[in-house]
mmCIF file of the C-alpha atoms, coordinates in Angstrom:
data_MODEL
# 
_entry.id   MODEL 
# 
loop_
_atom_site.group_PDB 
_atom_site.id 
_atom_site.type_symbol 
_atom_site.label_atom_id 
_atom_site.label_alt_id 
_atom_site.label_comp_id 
_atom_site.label_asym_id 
_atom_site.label_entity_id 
_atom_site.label_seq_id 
_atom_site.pdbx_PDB_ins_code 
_atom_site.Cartn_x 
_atom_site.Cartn_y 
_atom_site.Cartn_z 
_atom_site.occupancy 
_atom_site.B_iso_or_equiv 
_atom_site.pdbx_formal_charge 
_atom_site.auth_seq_id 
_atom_site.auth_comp_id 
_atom_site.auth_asym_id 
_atom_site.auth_atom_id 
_atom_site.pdbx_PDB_model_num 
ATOM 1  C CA . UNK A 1 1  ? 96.137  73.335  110.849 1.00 0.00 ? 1  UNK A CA 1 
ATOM 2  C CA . UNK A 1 2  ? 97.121  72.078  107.582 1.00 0.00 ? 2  UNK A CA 1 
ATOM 3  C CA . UNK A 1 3  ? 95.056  73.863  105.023 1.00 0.00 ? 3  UNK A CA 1 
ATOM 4  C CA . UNK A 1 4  ? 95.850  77.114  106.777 1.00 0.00 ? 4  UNK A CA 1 
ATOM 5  C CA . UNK A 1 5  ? 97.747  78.109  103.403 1.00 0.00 ? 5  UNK A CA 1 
ATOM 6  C CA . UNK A 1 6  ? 94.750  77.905  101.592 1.00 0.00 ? 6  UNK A CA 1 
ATOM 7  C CA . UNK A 1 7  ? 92.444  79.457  103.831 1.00 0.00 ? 7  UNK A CA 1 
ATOM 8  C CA . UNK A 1 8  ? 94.551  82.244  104.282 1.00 0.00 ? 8  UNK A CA 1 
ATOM 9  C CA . UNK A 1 9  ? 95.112  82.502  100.371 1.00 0.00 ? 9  UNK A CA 1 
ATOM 10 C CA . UNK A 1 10 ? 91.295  84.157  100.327 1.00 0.00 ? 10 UNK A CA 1 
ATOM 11 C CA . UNK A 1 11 ? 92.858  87.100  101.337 1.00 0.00 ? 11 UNK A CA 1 
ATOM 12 C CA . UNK A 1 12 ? 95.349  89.764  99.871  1.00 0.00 ? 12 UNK A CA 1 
ATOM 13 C CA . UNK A 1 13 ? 97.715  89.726  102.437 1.00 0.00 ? 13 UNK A CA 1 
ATOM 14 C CA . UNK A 1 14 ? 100.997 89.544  100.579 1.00 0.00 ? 14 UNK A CA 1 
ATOM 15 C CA . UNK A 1 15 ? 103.894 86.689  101.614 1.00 0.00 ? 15 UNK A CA 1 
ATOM 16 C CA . UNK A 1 16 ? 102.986 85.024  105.071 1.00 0.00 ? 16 UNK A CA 1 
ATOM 17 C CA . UNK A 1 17 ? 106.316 84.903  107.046 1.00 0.00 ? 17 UNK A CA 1 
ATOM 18 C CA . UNK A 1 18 ? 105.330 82.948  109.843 1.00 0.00 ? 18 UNK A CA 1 
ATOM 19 C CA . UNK A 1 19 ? 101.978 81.788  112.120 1.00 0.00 ? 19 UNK A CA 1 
ATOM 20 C CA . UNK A 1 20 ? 101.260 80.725  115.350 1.00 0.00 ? 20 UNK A CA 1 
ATOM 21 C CA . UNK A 1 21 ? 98.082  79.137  117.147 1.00 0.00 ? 21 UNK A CA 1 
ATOM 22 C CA . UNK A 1 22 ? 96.925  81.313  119.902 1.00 0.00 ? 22 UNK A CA 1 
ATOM 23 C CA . UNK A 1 23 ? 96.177  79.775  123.316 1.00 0.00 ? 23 UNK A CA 1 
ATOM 24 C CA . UNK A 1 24 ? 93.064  81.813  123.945 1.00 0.00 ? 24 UNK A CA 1 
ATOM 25 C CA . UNK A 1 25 ? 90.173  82.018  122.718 1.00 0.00 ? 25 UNK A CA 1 
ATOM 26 C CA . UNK A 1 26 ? 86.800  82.103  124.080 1.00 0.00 ? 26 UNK A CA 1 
ATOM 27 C CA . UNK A 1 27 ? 84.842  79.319  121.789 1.00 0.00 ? 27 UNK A CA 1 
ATOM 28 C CA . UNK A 1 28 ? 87.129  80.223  118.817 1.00 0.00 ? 28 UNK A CA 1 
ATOM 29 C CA . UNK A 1 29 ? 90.610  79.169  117.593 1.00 0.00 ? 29 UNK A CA 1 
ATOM 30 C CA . UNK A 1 30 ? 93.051  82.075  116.472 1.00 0.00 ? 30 UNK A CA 1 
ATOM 31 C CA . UNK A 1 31 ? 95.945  82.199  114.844 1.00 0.00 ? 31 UNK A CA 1 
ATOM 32 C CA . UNK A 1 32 ? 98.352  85.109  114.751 1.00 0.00 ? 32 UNK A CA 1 
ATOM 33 C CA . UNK A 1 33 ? 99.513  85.725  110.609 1.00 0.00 ? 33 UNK A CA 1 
ATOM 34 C CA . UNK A 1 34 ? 102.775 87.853  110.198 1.00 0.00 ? 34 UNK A CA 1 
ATOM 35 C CA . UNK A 1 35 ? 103.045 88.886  106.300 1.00 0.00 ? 35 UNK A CA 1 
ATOM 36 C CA . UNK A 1 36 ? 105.747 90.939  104.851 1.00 0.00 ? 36 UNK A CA 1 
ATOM 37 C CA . UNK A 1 37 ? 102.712 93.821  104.920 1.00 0.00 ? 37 UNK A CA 1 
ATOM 38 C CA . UNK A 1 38 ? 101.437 93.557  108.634 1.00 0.00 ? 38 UNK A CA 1 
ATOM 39 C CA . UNK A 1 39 ? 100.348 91.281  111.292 1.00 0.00 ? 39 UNK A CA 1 
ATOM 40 C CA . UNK A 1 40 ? 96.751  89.591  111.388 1.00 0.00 ? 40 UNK A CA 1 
ATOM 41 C CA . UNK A 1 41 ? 94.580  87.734  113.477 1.00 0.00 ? 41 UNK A CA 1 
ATOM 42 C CA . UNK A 1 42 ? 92.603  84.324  111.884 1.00 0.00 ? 42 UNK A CA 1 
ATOM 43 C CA . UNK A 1 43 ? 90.003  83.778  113.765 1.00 0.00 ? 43 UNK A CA 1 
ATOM 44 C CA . UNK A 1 44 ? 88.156  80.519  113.263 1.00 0.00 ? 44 UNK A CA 1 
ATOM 45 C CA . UNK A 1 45 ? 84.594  80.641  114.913 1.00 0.00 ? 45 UNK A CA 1 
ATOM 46 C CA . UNK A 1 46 ? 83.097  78.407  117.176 1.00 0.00 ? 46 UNK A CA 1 
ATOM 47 C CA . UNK A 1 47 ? 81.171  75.502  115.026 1.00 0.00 ? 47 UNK A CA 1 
ATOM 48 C CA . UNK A 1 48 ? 77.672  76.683  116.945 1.00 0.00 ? 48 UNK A CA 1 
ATOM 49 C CA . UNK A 1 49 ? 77.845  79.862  115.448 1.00 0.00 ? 49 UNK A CA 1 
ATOM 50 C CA . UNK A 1 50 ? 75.629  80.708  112.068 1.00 0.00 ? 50 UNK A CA 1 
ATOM 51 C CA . UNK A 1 51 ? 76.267  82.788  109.175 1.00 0.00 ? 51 UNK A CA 1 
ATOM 52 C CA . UNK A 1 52 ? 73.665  85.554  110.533 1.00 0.00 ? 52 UNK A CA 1 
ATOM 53 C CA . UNK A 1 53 ? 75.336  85.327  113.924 1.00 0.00 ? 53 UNK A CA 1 
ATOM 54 C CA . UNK A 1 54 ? 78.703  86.720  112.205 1.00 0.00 ? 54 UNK A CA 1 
ATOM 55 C CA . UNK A 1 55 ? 77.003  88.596  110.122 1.00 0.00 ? 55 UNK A CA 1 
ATOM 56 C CA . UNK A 1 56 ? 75.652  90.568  112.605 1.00 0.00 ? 56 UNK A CA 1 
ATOM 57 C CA . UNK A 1 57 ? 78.558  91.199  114.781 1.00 0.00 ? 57 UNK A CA 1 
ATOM 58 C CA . UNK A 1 58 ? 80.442  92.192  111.479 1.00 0.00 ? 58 UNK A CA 1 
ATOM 59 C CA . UNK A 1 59 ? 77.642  94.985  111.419 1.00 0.00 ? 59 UNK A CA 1 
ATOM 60 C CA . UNK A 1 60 ? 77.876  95.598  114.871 1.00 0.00 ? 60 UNK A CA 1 
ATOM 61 C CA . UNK A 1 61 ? 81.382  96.141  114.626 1.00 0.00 ? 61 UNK A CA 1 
ATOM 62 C CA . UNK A 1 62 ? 81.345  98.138  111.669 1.00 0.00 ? 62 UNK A CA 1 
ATOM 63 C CA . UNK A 1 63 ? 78.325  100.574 113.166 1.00 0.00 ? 63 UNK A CA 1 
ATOM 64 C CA . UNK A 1 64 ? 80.321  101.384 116.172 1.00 0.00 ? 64 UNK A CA 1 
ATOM 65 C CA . UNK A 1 65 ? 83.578  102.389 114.375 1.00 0.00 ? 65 UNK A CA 1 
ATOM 66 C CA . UNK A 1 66 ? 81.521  104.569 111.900 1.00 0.00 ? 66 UNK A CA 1 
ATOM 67 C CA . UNK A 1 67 ? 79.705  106.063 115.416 1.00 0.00 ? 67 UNK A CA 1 
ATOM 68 C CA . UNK A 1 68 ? 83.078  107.178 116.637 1.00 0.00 ? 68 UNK A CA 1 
ATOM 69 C CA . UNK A 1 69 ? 83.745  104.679 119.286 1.00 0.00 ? 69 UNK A CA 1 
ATOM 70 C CA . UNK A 1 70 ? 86.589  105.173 121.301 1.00 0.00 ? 70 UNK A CA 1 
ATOM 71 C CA . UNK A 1 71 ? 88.159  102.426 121.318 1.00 0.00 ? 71 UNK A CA 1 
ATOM 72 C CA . UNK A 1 72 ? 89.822  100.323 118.344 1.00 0.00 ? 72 UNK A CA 1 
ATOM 73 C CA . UNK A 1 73 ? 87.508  98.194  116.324 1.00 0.00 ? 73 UNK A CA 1 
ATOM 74 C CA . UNK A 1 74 ? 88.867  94.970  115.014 1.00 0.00 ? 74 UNK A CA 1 
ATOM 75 C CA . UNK A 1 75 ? 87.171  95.420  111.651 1.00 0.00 ? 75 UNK A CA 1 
ATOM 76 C CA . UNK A 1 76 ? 86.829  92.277  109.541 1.00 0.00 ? 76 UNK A CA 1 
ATOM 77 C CA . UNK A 1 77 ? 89.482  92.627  106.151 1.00 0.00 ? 77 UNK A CA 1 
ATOM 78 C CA . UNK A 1 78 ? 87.651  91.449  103.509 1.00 0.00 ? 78 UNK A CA 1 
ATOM 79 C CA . UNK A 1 79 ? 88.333  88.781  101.158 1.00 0.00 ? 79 UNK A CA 1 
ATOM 80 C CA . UNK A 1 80 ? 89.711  88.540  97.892  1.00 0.00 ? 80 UNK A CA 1 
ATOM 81 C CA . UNK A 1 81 ? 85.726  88.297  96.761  1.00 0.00 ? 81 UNK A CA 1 
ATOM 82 C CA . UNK A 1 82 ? 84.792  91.179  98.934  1.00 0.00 ? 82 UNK A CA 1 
ATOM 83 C CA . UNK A 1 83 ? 83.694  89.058  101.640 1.00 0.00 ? 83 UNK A CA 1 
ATOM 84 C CA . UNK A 1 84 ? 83.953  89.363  105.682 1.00 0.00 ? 84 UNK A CA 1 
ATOM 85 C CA . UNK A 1 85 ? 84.393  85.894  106.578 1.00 0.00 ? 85 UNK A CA 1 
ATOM 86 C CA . UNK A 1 86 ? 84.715  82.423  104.499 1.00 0.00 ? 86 UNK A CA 1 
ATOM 87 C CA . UNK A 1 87 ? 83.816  78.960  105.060 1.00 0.00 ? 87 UNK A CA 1 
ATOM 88 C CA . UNK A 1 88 ? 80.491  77.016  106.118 1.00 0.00 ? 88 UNK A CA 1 
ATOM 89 C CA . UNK A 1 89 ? 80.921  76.070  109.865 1.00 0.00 ? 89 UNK A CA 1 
ATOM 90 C CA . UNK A 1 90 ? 83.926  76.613  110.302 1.00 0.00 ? 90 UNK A CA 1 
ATOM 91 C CA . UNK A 1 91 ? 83.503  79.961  109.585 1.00 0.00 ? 91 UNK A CA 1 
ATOM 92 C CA . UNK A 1 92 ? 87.182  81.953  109.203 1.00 0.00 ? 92 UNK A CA 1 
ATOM 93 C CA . UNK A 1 93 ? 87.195  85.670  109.287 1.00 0.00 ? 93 UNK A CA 1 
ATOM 94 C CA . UNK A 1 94 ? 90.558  88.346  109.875 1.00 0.00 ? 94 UNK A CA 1 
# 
């Protein structure tokens, strides 16, 4: 994708070193992001998706990491604006 730069400068993520398109992906397209920090996922969401839709799994996901769950929660990282995802169909979130 060519405006990946730009879509990934929303973030605070420090120096991207390299990215790859994923293969899977259930309805979405992902993209793993290595920085000089860590390594990310981009996930851009399926076009039939709304804003509540994400939205509400962002709360969903959030509510069972504060319950304890026992498993690891792929928390969304906010954005440089203190948002969980960007865009307006496609929607991008990490």
């Amino acid at each position: 994708m060519k405006n990946l730069t730009s879509i990934l400068n929303n973030w605070n993520l420090g120096k991207v070193i390299r990215t790859k398109k994923l293969r899977r992906g259930q309805g979405n397209h992902n993209w793993l992001v290595k920085t000089e920090k860590r390594i990310y996922v981009l996930r851009m969401v399926s076009s039939n998706r709304t804003k509540k839709e994400i939205e509400f799994e962002h709360l969903y996901l959030a509510k069972l990491d504060s319950l304890g769950f026992p498993y690891e929660i792929p928390l969304p990282i906010k954005t440089k604006g203190g948002k969980t995802f960007i865009g307006a169909k496609p929607f991008f979130w990490l």
